[in-house]
Each structure stands twice: as structure tokens, then as C-alpha cells.
C-alpha positions as CSV (number, residue, x, y, z in Angstrom):
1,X,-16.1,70.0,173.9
2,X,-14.4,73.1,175.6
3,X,-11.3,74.7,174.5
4,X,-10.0,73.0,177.9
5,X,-10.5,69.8,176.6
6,X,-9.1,70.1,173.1
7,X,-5.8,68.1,172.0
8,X,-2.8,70.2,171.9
9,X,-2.8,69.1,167.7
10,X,-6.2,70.9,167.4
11,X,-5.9,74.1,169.5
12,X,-5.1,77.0,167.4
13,X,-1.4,77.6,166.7
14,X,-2.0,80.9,168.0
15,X,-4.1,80.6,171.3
16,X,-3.1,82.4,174.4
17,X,-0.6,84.6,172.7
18,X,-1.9,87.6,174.6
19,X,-1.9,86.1,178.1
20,X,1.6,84.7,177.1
21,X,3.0,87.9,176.5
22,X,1.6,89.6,179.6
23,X,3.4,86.7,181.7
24,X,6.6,87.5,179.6
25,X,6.2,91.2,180.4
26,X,5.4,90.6,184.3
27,X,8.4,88.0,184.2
28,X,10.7,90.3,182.9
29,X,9.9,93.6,184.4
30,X,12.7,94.4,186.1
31,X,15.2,92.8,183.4
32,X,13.6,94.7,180.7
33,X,14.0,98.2,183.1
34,X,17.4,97.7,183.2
35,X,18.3,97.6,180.1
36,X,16.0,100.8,178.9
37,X,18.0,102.3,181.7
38,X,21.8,100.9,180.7
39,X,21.2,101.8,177.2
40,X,20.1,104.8,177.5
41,X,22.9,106.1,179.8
42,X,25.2,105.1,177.8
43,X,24.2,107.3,174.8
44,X,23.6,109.7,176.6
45,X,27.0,109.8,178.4
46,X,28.6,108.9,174.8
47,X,26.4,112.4,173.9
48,X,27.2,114.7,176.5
49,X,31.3,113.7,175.8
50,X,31.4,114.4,172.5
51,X,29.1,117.0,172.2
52,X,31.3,119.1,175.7
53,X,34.2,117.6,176.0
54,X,35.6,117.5,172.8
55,X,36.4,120.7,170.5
56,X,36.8,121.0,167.2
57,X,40.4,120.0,166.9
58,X,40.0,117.0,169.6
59,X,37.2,115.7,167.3
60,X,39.7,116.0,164.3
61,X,41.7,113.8,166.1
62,X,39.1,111.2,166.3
63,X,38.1,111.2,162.9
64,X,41.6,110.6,162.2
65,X,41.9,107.4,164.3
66,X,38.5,106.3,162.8
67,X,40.3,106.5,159.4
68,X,42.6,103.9,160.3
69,X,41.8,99.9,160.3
70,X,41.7,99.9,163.8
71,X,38.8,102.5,163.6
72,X,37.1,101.0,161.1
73,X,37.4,97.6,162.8
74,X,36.2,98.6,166.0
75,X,33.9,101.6,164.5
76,X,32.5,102.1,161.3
77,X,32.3,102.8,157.5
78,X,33.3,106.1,158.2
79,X,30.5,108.3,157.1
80,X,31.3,112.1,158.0
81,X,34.7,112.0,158.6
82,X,35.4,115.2,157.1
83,X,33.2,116.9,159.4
84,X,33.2,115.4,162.0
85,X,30.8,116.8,164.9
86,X,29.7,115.1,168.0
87,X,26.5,113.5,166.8
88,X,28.1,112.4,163.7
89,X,31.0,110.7,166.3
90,X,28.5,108.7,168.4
91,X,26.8,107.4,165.4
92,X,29.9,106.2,163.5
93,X,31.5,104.9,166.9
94,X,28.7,103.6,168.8
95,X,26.5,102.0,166.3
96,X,28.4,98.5,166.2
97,X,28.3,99.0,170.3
98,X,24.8,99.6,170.5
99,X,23.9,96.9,168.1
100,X,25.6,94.7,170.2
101,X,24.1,95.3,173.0
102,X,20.8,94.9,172.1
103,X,22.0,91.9,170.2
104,X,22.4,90.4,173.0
105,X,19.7,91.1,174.8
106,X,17.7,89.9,172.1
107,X,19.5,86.2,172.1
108,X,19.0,86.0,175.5
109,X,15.6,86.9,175.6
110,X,14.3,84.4,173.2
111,X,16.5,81.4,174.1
112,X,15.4,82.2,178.3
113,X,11.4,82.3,177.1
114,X,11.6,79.6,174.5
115,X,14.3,76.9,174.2
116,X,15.7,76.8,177.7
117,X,12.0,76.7,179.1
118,X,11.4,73.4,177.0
119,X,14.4,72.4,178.6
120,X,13.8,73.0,181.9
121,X,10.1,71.8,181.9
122,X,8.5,74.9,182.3
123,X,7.0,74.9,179.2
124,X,5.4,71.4,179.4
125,X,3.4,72.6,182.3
126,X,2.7,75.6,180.3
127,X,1.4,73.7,177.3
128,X,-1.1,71.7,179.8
129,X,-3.5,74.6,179.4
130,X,-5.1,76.6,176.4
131,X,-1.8,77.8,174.7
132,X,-0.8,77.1,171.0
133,X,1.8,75.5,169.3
134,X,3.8,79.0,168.0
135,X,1.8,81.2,170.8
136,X,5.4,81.4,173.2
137,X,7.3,82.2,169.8
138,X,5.3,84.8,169.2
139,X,4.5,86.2,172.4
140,X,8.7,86.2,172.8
141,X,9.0,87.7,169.5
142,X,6.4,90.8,170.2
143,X,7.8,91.1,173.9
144,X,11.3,91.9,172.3
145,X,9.9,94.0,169.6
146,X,7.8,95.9,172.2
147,X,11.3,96.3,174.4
148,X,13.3,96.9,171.6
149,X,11.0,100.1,170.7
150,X,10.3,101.6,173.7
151,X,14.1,101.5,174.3
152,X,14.8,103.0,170.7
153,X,12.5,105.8,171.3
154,X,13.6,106.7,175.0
155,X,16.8,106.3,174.1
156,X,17.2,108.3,171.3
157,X,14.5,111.2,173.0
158,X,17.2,111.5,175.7
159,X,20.1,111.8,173.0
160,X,18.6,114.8,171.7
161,X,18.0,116.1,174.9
162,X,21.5,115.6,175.9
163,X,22.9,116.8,173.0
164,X,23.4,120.5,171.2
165,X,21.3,121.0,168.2
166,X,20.8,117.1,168.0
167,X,18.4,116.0,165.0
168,X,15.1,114.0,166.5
169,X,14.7,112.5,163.1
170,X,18.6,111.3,162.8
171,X,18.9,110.2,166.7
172,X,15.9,107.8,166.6
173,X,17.1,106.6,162.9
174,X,20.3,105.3,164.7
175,X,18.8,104.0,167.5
176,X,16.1,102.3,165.6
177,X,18.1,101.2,162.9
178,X,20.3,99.5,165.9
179,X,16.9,98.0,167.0
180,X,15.7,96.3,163.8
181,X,19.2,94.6,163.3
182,X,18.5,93.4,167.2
183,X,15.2,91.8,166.2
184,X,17.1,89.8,163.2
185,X,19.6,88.6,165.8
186,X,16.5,87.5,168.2
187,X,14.6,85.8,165.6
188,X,18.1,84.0,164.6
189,X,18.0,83.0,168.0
190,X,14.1,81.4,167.6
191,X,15.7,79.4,164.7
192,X,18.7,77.8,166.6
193,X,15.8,77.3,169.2
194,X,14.5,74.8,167.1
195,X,18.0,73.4,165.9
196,X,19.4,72.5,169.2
197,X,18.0,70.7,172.2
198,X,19.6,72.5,174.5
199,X,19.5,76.6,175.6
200,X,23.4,76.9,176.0
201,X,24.0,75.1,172.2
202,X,21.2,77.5,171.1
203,X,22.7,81.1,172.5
204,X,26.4,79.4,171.4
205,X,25.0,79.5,167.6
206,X,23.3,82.4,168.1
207,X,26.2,84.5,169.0
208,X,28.9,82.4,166.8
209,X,26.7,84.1,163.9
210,X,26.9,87.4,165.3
211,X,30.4,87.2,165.6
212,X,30.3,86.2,161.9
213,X,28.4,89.1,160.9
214,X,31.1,91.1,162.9
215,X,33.3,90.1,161.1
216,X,31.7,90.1,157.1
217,X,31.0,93.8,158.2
218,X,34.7,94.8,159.2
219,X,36.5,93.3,156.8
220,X,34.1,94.6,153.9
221,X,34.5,98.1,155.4
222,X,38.4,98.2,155.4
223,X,38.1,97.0,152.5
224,X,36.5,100.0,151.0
225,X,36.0,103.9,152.8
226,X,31.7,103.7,153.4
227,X,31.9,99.5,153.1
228,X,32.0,97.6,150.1
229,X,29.5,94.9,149.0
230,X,30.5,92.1,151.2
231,X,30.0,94.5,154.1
232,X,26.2,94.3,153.0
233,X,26.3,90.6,153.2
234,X,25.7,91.3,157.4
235,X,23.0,92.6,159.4
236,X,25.2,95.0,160.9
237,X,26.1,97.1,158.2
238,X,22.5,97.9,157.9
239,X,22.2,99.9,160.7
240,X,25.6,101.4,159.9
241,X,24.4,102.1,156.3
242,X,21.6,104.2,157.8
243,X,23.8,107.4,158.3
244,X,22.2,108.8,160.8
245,X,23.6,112.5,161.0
246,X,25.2,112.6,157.9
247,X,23.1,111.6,154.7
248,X,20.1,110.2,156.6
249,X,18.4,106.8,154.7
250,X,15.9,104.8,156.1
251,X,15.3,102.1,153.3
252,X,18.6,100.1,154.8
253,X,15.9,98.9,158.0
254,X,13.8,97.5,155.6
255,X,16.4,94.6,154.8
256,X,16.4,94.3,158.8
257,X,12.7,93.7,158.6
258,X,12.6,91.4,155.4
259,X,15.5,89.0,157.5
260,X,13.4,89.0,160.6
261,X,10.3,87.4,158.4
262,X,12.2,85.5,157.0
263,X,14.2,83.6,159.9
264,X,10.5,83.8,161.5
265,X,9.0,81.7,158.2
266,X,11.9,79.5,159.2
267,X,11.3,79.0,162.6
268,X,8.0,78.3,162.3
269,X,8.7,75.4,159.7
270,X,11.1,73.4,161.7
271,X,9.0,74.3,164.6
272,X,6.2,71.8,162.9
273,X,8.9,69.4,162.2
274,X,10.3,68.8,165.7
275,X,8.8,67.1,168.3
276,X,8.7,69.3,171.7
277,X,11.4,69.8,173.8
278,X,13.6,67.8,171.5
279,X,15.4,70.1,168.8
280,X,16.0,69.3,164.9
281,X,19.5,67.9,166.0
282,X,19.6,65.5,168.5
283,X,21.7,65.1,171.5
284,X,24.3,62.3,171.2
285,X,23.3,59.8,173.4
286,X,26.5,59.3,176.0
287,X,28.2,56.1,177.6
288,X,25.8,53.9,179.7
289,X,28.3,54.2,182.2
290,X,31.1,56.9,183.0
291,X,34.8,56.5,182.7
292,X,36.4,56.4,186.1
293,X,38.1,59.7,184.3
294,X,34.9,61.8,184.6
295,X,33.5,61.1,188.2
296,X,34.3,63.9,189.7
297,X,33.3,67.7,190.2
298,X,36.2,68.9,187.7
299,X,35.5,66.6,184.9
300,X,31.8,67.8,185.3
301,X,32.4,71.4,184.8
302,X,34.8,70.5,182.3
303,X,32.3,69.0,179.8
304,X,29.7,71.5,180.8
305,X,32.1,74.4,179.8
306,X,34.5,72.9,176.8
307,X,32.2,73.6,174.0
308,X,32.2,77.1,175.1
309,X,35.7,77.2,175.1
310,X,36.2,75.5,172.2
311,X,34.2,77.5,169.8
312,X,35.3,81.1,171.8
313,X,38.6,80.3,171.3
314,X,38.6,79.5,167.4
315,X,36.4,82.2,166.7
316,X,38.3,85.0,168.5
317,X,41.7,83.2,167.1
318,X,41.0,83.4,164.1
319,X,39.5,87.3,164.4
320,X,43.0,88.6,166.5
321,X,44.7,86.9,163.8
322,X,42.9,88.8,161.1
323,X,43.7,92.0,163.4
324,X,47.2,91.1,163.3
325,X,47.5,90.9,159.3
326,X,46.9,95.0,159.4
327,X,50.1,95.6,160.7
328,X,51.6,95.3,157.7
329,X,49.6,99.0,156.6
330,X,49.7,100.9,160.3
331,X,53.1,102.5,160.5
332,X,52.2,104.4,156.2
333,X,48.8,105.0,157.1
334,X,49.1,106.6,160.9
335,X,52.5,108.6,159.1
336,X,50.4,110.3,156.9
337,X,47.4,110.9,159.5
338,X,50.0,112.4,161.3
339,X,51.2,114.8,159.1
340,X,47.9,115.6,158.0
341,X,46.6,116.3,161.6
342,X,48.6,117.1,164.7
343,X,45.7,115.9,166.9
344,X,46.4,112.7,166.1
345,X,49.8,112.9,166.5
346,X,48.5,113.7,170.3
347,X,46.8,110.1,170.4
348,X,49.3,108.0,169.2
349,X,52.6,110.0,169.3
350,X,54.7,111.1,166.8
351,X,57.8,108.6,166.8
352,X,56.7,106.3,164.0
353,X,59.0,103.6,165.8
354,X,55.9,103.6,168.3
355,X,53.0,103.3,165.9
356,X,52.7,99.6,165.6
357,X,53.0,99.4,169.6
358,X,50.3,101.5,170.1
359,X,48.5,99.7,167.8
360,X,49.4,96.9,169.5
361,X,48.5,98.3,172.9
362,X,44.9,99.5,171.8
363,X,44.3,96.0,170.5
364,X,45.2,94.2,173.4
365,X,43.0,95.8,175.5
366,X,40.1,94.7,173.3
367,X,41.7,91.7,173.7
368,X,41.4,91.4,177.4
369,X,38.1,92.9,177.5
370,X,36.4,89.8,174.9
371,X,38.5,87.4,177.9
372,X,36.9,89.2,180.4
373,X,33.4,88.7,179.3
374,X,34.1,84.9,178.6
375,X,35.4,84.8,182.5
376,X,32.1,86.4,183.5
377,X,29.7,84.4,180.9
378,X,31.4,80.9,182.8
379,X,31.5,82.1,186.3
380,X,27.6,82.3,185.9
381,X,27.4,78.6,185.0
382,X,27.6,78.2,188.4
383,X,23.9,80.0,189.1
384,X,22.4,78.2,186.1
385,X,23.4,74.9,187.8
386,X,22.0,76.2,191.2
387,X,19.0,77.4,190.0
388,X,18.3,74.8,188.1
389,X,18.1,72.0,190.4
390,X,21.0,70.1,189.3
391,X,23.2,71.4,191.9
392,X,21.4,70.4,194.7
393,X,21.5,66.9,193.1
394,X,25.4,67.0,192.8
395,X,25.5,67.7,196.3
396,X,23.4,64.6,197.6
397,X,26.2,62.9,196.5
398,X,29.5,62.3,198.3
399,X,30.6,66.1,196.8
400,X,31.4,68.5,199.7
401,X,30.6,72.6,198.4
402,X,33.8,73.6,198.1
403,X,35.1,70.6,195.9
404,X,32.1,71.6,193.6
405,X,32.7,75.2,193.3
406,X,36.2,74.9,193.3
407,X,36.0,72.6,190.2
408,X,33.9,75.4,188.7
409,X,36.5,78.2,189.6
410,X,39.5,75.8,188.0
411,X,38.0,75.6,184.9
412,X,36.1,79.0,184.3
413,X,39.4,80.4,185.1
414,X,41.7,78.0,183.4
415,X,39.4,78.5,180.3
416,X,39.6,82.4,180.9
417,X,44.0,81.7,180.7
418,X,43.7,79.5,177.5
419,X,41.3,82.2,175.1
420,X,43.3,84.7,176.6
421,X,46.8,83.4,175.6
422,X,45.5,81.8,172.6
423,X,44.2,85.3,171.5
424,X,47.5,86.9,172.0
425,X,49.5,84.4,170.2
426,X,47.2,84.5,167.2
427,X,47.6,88.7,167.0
428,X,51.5,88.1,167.1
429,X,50.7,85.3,164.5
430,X,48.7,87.5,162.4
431,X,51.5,90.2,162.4
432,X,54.6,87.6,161.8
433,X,52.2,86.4,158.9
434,X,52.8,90.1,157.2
435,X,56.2,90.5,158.0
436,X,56.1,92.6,161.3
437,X,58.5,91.5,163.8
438,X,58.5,94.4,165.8
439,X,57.5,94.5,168.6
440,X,58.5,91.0,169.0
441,X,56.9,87.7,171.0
442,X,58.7,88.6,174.6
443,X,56.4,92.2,174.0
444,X,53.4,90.1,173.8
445,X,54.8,87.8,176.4
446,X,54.3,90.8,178.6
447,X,51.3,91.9,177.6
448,X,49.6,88.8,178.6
449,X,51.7,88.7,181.8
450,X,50.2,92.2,182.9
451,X,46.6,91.3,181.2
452,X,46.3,87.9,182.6
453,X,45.6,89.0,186.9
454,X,43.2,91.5,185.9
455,X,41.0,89.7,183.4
456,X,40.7,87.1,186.6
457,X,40.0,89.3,188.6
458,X,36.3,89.7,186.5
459,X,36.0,85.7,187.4
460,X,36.9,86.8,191.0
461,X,34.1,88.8,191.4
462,X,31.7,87.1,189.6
463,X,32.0,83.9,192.3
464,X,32.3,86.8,195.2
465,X,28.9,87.6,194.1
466,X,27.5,84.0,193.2
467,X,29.0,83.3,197.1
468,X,27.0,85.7,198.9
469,X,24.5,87.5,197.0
470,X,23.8,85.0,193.5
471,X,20.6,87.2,192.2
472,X,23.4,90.0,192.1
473,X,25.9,87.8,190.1
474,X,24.8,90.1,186.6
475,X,26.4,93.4,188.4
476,X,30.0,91.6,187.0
477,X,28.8,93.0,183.7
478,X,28.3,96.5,184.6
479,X,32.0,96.2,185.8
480,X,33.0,94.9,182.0
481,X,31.2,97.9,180.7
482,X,32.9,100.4,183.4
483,X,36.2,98.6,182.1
484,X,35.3,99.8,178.8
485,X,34.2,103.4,179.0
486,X,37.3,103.8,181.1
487,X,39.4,102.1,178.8
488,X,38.7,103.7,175.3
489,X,37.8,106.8,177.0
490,X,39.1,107.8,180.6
491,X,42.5,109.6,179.0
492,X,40.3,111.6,177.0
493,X,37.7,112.8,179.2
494,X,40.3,113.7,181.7
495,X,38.3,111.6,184.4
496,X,39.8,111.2,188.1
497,X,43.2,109.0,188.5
498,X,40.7,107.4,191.4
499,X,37.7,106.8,188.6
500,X,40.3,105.0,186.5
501,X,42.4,103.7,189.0
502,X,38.4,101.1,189.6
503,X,39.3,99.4,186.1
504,X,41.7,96.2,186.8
505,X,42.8,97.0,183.1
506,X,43.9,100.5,184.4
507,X,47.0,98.6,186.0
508,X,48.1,97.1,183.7
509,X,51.4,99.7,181.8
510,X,50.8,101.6,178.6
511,X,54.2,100.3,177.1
512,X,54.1,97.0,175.5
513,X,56.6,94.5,176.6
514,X,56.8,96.2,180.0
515,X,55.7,94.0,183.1
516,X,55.0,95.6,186.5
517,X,55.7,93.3,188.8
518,X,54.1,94.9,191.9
519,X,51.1,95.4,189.9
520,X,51.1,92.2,188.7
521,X,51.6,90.6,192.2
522,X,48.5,93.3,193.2
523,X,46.1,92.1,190.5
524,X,46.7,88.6,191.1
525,X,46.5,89.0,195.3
526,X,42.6,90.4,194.8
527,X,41.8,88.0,192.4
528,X,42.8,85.2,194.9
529,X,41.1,87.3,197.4
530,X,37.6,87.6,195.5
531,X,37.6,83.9,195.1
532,X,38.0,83.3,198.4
533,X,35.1,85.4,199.8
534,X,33.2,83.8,196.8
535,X,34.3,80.5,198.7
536,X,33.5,81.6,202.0
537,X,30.0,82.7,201.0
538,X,29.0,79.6,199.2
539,X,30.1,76.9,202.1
540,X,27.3,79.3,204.5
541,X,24.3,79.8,202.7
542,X,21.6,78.0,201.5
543,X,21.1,76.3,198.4
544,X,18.2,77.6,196.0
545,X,16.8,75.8,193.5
């Protein structure tokens, strides 16, 4: 008999791992391109800024904000702080970032070439010929390691070029310390791939862990000045851990490889006890027939999004609130940064009346930035639906376009108003909690007032885009990350009003509590506007499934 003819039960596990990984490759070319190319402009901008642009006082002044909890929330351990040079800055700053990243384009990865292809059917047809049991595991697995290298090496290459007497040996530490922690997170992924029947449950665990491990790692680092044990207890303190640029050790990526096997081992064993395309956890078998309730476009998109929102909401809660708990410490600790360095007195100010509101302010915009990339993450449910046929179903039905997509607009952007104001309420809880009443509720009533236009305008765009040119509906996230750089650092690097004046969040007033109204009323007209064009777009062009 040929190896054509064998039963799937007798092929080797293994066979037609190569030719799966070349499709994988091919597939994801252009993907895969992009985000060598994102990543490594990044550092290399992070590089060239702190390496330039910054003296020896202004980089004082960092280290002193990366002293505080906010720094070490949002940075690091804090490893070099007492000299603090510009490599030593994009290590202890832009490790959690860069881990992150490729976090997430490691989840993504494995759930597209593994779970959601079961799903979708792909991989029945795929299974019809000479291909093993584990071969599209693995050939996802060694696709993402393969990425994930060539991006670490590049990456970190062009950081030492950017940079003034850069180490080669530290750059590609970090970077490939950041790497390894990426390929735990993907082979995570592989296991709630075999969990969950479905590709959306699947990337929801996935990144409810990371945001876990965010989380073990912050709060055992505040705990204790270069992390304490329960920082250990997450993936992300290992690349942290590395100290890249100030006391180099390798030994922490060996823990990253030791998970990896290990959530492989597991993957592989409840791969052999689940039947495919079905997961370890069944779906919940629904109502033979639907309440009168749920006919309709909005009940639809309602079902299809609320777990999302659900589980978004009570994890970043419960995270603001945490945030919210350290106010009790800020106005002690920034006094004495203060007096110790008048650089910092230059970030924050120097009335210590104004300490927990620029706390408060710096937070918020986090805040608003985690809101926006829920808004964009929804908005794109819309192109999964297309693209996978189900749209074009909906739409044989008595459903006009507009009904449809404007039940998916209502409830991405509703959803995007709830986490938001949720959020905000539970980082005014956190700081009631400790005894910090000041700034009060009304001051975060405005914040949210200002934040709330501009976050929609990130759903705005992402249905402009899904209107008229849907293959383009990604370029929302290079916004989110423009919002970003612009936000933490446009002040600092002394960029263009007009560069800054791009970031919706750039509208929104430095003082807490105070409301622009013509800003507001601004925000809020091109959001309306960018949903309309969306509109517009959708109700002309084809349909492609």
C-alpha cells in the first residue's frame, strides 16, 4: 500500500512537516515581513532617542521616574538605575514592550495555522493527503521559532548599529531573551488550541494568561527593587532578569526554553486525546430554536463579542484597581525623587499638590490606550465574519448591509464605552480603597469625558478601513502604536505640534478634571465621520468570502 493510501491512524505523526512549514512560510510572507520590519523600527527609534536625544541629566530624570511604581509597573525591575545610559534605558523600558509584541504575534500565529484552521475546514482538506497527526503543530511551532530568530538577530544587529558604543553580545541578549519568552506564549497558545473548539476562545485564554503573567511580574517587582520571587513565577521576568547592559546573564532563557517543552509535551498529550476539530472542552450545545430576543443583527454581534468583553473588562478592572492602590505611596516617594533630582522635578513638577494628578494623568492614558486596542481587536470581527463565509450567509437573509454592520459598530463601540468607563471607575476605586480622595470622582469624570471621543475614534477607522479597503483593516494598529510613541514620548523628543497634533489622545488636556468642550465636540465629529465613510464603503462593494 502507498503512503497515499494509508489511514490517517497509521501515517507517521510526523509526515509532511517540511512541506507544511514551506506552506506556512509562503502563506505568511508578507505578515511575517512586517513584523521583522515593525520591530525592528522600533528599537531602533527607541535607540537612536536615548542614545541622541537625551543627556546625561535628561536620562537622570528617567531613571528617576522608573524608580517609582509607575515605572516599575509599566517598565522594569530596575537594573542600572544608577547609571543610567541609553542602552541600559531601552532594555529596562522596552523589554516588557517588546515581549509583548512578539507575544502576540506568537498567539496569533499558532491559533491562525492550527486551531482556527480546524475550525474553518481548512485543515480537514489538509489532512486528506500525506500529513501527520502533530506535523501542523510542529510545522507552526518551527515557523514561529524561525521568525522569532531572524527577528531577534536583525533586530538587535540594527540596535547596535543605531546605537553609540552598543554591546552586540548585550543587544541580541535582550532581544533574544524577549524571543524565547515569545515562544512560551506561542506554545501556550498550542495548548489552549487543544482546550477550546474554537480560535477566538483559544487567543481569549491565550492572552488572559499573558495578562496574568503581567501582572505576577509587576506586582513581584514593586514589591522588591530587581523583583522578588513571585516576580519569577512569570515568563516575563525572565527576559527582564537577563540584564542585558548591566550584569549580562544568559541562564534566565533557559527557563524560557524548559516552559516551551514543557507546554509542547502538553500539547501533544491532549492532542492524542481529542478528537479533530473538536477541543478538550466542548461547545455548549445552544437552544433548538432562538428566542424572538436574538433574531436580529444586534443580538448576533452581541453574543459573538460579549465574552470578549466580559473577560477584558474583569481583567483590566481588576489591574486599574491594583494601579489605583499605589496612590497611597506616590506623593512620599515622587517628594523625595524630587529633592534628590531636579530632572524629575522637570517631568512631573514640583508642587507636591500635583503629584497624584500626574500620576493620575500618566495612567489614564494607558488606560485609554488598552480601550483603544479592544476598539480595534472588535472592529475586525467584522472581516473575520466576511472572510469567513458567514457573512454572506447573514445577508441571504432578510438583513440589509447597513443593519448588519451597524449592529457590529453598536456593539464594538458600546463595548469600547463600558471597558473604558469600567477601567476608570475601578482606578478611582483602587485609590478610595487607600485613602486618596484627591483628585476626586468629577476629575475622573472628566477624564473619561475627554478620553472617551478619541478612543472611538480607533473603532472609526477601523470600519473606514473594513468599508473600503478590508485587507488594509490591520493599518488601525500601526495608529495604536503611533498613539503610543507619541504619547509616552512626543514631549520629550520635542517632536512637531503637527506630529503630535495625529494622536486623538493628543486632544485630550494635560490637567485632570478639565474637559475641553470644543475638543470634545472635535473628537466625537470624526469619529461619527469615520463610521460613516466606513458605512458608505461597505453598502458599495463586493462581498468576499
Amino acid at each position: 500500500m502507498t503512503a497515499a493510501g494509508l489511514k490517517s491512524a497509521e501515517r507517521p505523526a510526523l509526515a509532511g512537516t517540511v512541506v507544511m512549514s514551506r506552506h506556512i512560510l509562503r502563506r505568511d510572507r508578507v505578515r511575517m515581513a512586517v513584523w521583522l520590519a515593525s520591530i525592528t523600527l522600533f528599537l531602533v527609534y527607541f535607540m537612536v532617542a536615548l542614545t541622541t536625544v537625551f543627556d546625561a541629566a535628561a536620562l537622570q530624570g528617567r531613571a528617576a521616574v522608573m524608580r517609582t511604581p509607575t515605572g516599575i509597573i509599566m517598565g522594569g525591575p530596575g537594573f542600572g538605575l544608577d547609571h543610567y545610559t541609553g542602552p541600559v534605558a531601552v532594555a529596562n523600558e522596552g523589554t516588557v514592550y517588546l515581549v509583548l509584541a512578539l507575544s502576540l504575534m506568537s498567539i496569533f500565529h499558532v491559533v491562525r495555522h492550527t486551531r482556527a484552521d480546524e475550525e474553518s475546514g481548512l485543515a480537514e482538506l489538509v489532512r486528506a493527503s500525506i500529513v501527520g497527526r502533530h506535523a501542523t503543530a510542529i510545522s507552526t511551532m518551527l515557523t514561529l521559532a524561525g521568525n522569532l530568530l531572524v527577528i531577534a538577530v536583525v533586530s538587535g544587529l540594527a540596535m547596535v548599529a543605531a546605537g553609540s558604543d552598543v554591546p552586540v553580545v548585550d543587544s541580541l541578549a535582550m532581544t533574544l531573551g524577549a524571543s524565547a519568552v515569545a515562544l512560551v506564549f506561542g506554545a501556550v497558545a498550542l495548548v489552549a488550541c487543544q482546550v477550546s473548539a474554537h480560535a477566538r476562545t483559544a487567543i481569549g485564554i491565550s492572552l488572559g494568561l499573558f495578562g496574568a503573567a503581567f501582572v505576577v511580574q509587576a506586582a513581584g517587582n514593586v514589591r522588591q527593587h530587581g523583583g522578588s520571587p513571585l516576580s519569577w513565577l512569570s515568563p516575563i521576568a525572565w527576559a527582564q532578569q537577563s540584564r542585558a547592559f548591566v550584569d549580562l546573564r544568559w541562564w534566565p532563557m533557559l527557563l524560557s526554553v524548559a516552559a516551551t517543552a514543557i507546554a509542547l509535551w502538553l500539547a501533544a498529550a491532549l492532542s492524542s486525546h481529542r478528537d479533530f476539530g473538536a477541543g478538550l472542552v466542548h461547545a455548549r450545545p445552544g437552544r433548538p430554536a432562538a428566542r424572538s430576543s436574538l433574531r436580529s443583527p444586534l443580538a448576533l454581534a452581541w453574543l459573538q463579542q460579549r465574552g470578549a468583553l466580559f473577560w477584558s473588562t474583569l481583567g483590566l478592572a481588576l489591574m486599574w484597581f491594583g494601579t489605583g492602590t499605589l496612590m497611597s505611596t506616590i506623593d512620599d516617594m515622587v517628594a523625595d525623587l524630587v529633592k534628590e533630582n531636579a530632572a524629575f522635578g522637570k517631568l512631573f513638577g514640583t508642587d507636591p499638590a500635583q503629584f497624584a494628578s500626574a500620576f493620575i494623568g500618566t495612567m489614564a492614558l494607558f488606560l485609554a490606550i488598552c480601550a483603544a486596542a479592544y476598539a480595534i481587536a472588535m472592529g475586525q470581527r467584522a472581516r473575520g465574519e466576511e472572510t469567513s463565509g458567514r457573512l454572506e450567509t447573514v445577508l441571504a437573509t432578510p438583513v440589509s448591509r447597513l443593519r448588519w454592520l451597524g449592529s457590529q459598530i453598536a456593539v464594538s463601540v458600546g463595548g469600547t464605552v463600558v471597558l473604558l468607563t469600567l477601567s476608570m471607575i475601578a482606578l478611582w476605586l483602587g485609590a478610595v480603597s487607600v485613602g486618596m480622595t484627591d483628585p476626586g470622582f468629577n476629575d475622573y469624570l472628566g477624564l473619561l469625558i475627554s478620553y472617551l471621543p478619541a478612543v472611538v475614534i480607533f473603532s472609526g477607522l477601523t470600519f473606514a478601513l473594513y468599508g473600503w479597503v478590508p485587507r488594509a483593516i490591520v493599518a488601525s494598529w500601526l495608529l495604536l502604536a503611533f498613539v503610543f510613541v507619541v504619547g509616552m514620548f512626543g514631549p520629550l523628543l520635542n517632536l512637531p505640534t503637527w506630529v503630535q497634533a495625529i494622536s486623538p489622545l493628543y486632544w485630550v488636556p494635560a490637567d485632570v478634571g478639565t474637559i475641553s468642550w470644543p475638543d470634545v465636540a472635535g473628537l466625537t465629529a470624526v469619529a461619527a465621520a469615520l463610521i460613516a465613510i466606513g458605512c458608505a464603503g461597505f453598502r458599495s462593494r463586493d462581498i468576499q468570502a
